[in-house]
N, C-alpha and C positions, 0 to 999 in steps of 0.2 A: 626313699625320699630323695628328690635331685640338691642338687647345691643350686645358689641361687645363680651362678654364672650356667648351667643347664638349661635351668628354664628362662633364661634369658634367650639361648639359644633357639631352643623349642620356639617361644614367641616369635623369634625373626625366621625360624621356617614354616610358621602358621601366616604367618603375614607375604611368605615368594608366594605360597599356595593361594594364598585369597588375589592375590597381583596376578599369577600366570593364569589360571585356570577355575575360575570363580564356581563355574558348572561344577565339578567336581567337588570343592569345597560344599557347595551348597547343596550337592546330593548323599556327604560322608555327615554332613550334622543331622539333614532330616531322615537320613538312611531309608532313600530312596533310591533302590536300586530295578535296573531292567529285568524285568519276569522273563521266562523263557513263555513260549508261545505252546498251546497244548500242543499243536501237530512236532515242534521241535524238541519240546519234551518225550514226548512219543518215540520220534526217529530216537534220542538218546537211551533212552530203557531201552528198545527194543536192538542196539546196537551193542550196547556193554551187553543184554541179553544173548544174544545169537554169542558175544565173543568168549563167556565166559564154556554157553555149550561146546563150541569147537574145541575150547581150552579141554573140558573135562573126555568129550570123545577123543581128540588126542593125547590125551594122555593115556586112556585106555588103550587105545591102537597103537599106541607108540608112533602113530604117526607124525614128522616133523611138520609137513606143510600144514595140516589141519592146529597143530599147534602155533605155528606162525601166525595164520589167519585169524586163529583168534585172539591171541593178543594184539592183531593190528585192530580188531572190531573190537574190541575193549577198549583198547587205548583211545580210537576215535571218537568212542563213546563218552570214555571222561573229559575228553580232552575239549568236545564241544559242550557238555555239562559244565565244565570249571568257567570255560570261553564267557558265555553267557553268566555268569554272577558278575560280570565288570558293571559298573553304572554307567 
């Protein structure tokens, strides 16, 4: 439960957000956010895909560059996954 001087608080940073950036406000109430696109959802499966393979063949091979490569292709994977749930 806040105290009442909290939600006082809260109030006067609901109210910069509706002042600076209304768009945003008004896509966190109706929770409307930007879809990723099928072909960019695709590139992202198919990117954490390949990185998580290279991951597991390097690890069996011990090989380091294959192990490198695939966490950079994973990482890129999530990283334009995560990218795209902004509104």
């Amino acid at each position: 439960m806040l105290s009442r001087n909290e939600q006082q608080q809260l109030r006067v940073i609901e109210r910069w957000f509706e002042i600076s950036d209304p768009e945003l406000t008004r896509a966190l109430r109706e929770g409307r956010f930007r879809h990723l696109g099928r072909f960019r959802r695709l590139v992202c499966l198919a990117l954490m895909t390949f990185g998580a393979l290279l991951i597991g063949l390097g690890a069996v091979a011990a090989n380091v560059f294959l192990l490198f490569v695939g966490i950079l292709a994973l990482t890129t994977g999530v990283c334009l996954r995560i990218g795209a749930l902004r509104p």
